[in-house]
N, C-alpha and C positions, 0 to 999 in steps of 0.2 A: 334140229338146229337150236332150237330154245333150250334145251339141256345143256349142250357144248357154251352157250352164251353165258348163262347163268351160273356155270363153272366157273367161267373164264372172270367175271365180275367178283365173284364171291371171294377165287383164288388174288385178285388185286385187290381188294380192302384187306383180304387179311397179310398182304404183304405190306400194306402201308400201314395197316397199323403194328405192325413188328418192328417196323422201322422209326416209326413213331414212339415207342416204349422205349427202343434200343438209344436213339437221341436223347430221351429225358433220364437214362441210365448215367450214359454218358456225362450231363451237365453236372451230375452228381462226384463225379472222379475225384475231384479235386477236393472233397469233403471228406475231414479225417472221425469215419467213421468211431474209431477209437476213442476219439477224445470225448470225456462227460462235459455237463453242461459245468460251467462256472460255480460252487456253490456259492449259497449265501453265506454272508461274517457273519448272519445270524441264523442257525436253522430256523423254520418254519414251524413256531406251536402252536396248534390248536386246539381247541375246547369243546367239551361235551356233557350235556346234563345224564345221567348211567343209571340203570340200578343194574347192580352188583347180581349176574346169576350165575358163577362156579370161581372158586377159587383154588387154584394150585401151586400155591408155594413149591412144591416138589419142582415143578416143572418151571416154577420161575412166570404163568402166566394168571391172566385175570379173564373170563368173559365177562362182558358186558353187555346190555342192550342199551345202545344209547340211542342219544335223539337226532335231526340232523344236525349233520359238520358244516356249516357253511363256509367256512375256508378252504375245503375241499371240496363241496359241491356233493354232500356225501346225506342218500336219505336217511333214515333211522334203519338200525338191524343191531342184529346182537356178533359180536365178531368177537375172539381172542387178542388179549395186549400182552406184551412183555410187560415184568416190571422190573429192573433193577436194582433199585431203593427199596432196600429189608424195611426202613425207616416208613414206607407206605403200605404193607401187610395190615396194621394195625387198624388200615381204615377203610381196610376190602372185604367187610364179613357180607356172606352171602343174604342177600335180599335188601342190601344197604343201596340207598339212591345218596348220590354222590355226582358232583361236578368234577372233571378230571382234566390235565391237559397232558397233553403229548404229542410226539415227534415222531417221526419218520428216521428208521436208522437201517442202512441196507434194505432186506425186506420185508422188515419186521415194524411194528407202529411200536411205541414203547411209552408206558404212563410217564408222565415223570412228575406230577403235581396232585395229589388228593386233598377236595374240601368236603 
């Protein structure tokens, strides 16, 4: 009989909690998934102290290892940038420490200030 019971319990929490999910599904309905958030009039730049370890002009990027982002909450690592500005090549040679700023563009981060 303790078997039959403990089915019978188990089988009712987890219909209440389906139904439970299914409600908070629900309250979502009317939320146009589709739509992105608003952007800003001004993208969001931010800045990073770097040194410079590979560069590929061919490919249009830069690695760097920088320090933390704090406008993104971002620790230190070394990751790949776009660069778009030919105009910023000249100040990406490798083992160069360099302060940089960039944006966020789709989803790619992209330099767009060399000091």
């Amino acid at each position: 009989m303790k078997f039959s019971t403990y089915t019978f319990v188990a089988a009712a929490a987890f219909t209440a909690a389906g139904a439970f999910a299914q409600q908070k599904m629900d309250d979502m309905k009317s939320m146009d998934m589709a739509k992105k958030p608003a952007a800003d009039a001004k993208q969001a730049t931010h800045k990073a102290k770097a040194m410079v370890k590979k560069v590929d002009s061919k490919a249009g990027t830069v690695t760097l290892a920088h320090e933390p982002v704090a406008s993104l909450n971002w620790p230190s690592m070394t990751m790949n940038f776009k660069v778009k500005d030919k105009m910023l090549w000249s100040k990406l040679g490798d083992g160069k420490k360099v302060d940089v700023e960039f944006v966020k563009d789709g989803d790619d981060y992209v330099v767009t200030k060399v000091k």
